[in-house]
N, C-alpha and C positions, 0 to 999 in steps of 0.2 A: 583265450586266444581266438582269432575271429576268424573263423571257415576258409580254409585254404589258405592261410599264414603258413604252416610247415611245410605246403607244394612253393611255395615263394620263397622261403629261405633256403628250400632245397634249390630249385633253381638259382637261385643266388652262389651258390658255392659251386653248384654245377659248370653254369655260364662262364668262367673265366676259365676252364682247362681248355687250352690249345684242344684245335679239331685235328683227330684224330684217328684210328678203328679203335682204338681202347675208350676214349670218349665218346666216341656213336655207340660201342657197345655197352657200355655205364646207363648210358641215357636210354639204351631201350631196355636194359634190364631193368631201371628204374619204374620209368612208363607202364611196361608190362604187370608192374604190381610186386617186382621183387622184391621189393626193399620198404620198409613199413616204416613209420615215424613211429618213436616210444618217447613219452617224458617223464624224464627224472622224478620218479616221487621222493617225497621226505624221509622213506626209508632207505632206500637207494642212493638218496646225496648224500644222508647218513654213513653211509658203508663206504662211500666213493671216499667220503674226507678219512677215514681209518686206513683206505687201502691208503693212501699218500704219505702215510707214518708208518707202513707195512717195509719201504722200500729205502730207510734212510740213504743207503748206501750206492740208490740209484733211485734218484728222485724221480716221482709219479705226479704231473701235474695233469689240473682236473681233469681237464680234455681224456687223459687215456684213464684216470681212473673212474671216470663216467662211465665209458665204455665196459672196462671189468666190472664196474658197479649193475651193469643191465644185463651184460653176461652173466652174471649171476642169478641176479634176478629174472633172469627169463629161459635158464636152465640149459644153459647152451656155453658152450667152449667156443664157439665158432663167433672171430669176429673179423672185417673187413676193417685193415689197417698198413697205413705204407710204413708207418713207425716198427718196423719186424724187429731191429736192434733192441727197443725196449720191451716191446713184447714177449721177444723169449724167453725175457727174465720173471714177467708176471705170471700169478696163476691165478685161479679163480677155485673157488670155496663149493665144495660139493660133500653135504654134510660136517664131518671130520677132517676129510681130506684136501686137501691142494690140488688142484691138476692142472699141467701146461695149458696156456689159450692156445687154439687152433686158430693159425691164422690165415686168412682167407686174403689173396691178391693178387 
């Protein structure tokens, strides 16, 4: 991927939220360094397509199971998400156990 692609797709997703104080504050929490780009590795897409078989009963598409896929693998419960209706059904894998995602929004 070529140097600053991920500050560009970030802004791409950014740029269309109506102006705001919740989107000036997005945007400086971003800028500030809050928010760090991660990519999917093959263990991780790995885990994301199982969490999607994990939820027959309330389907998991990639989108949110990427998310739990990096919460995981990056040892954290905590993720930023306006989808809370399906979120409080997922958990994230902490050795043995399951634990609610913490959701941030």
């Amino acid at each position: 991927m070529r140097p600053g692609a991920q500050k560009r797709f970030l802004r791409e997703i950014v740029g269309p939220i109506p102006a705001s104080r919740g989107s000036d504050q997005l945007r400086a929490f971003v800028e500030s360094g809050g928010l760090a780009v991660w990519l999917l590795h093959r263990t991780a897409l790995t885990r994301a397509f199982e969490l999607m078989e994990v939820y027959p009963d309330h389907p998991m598409d990639l989108a949110d199971a990427s998310l739990a896929a990096a919460a995981e693998a990056l040892g954290t419960r905590r993720v930023f998400t306006l989808n809370r209706r399906d979120f409080e059904t997922y958990r994230v894998r902490r050795g043995h156990r399951h634990k609610p995602i913490q959701i941030v929004s």
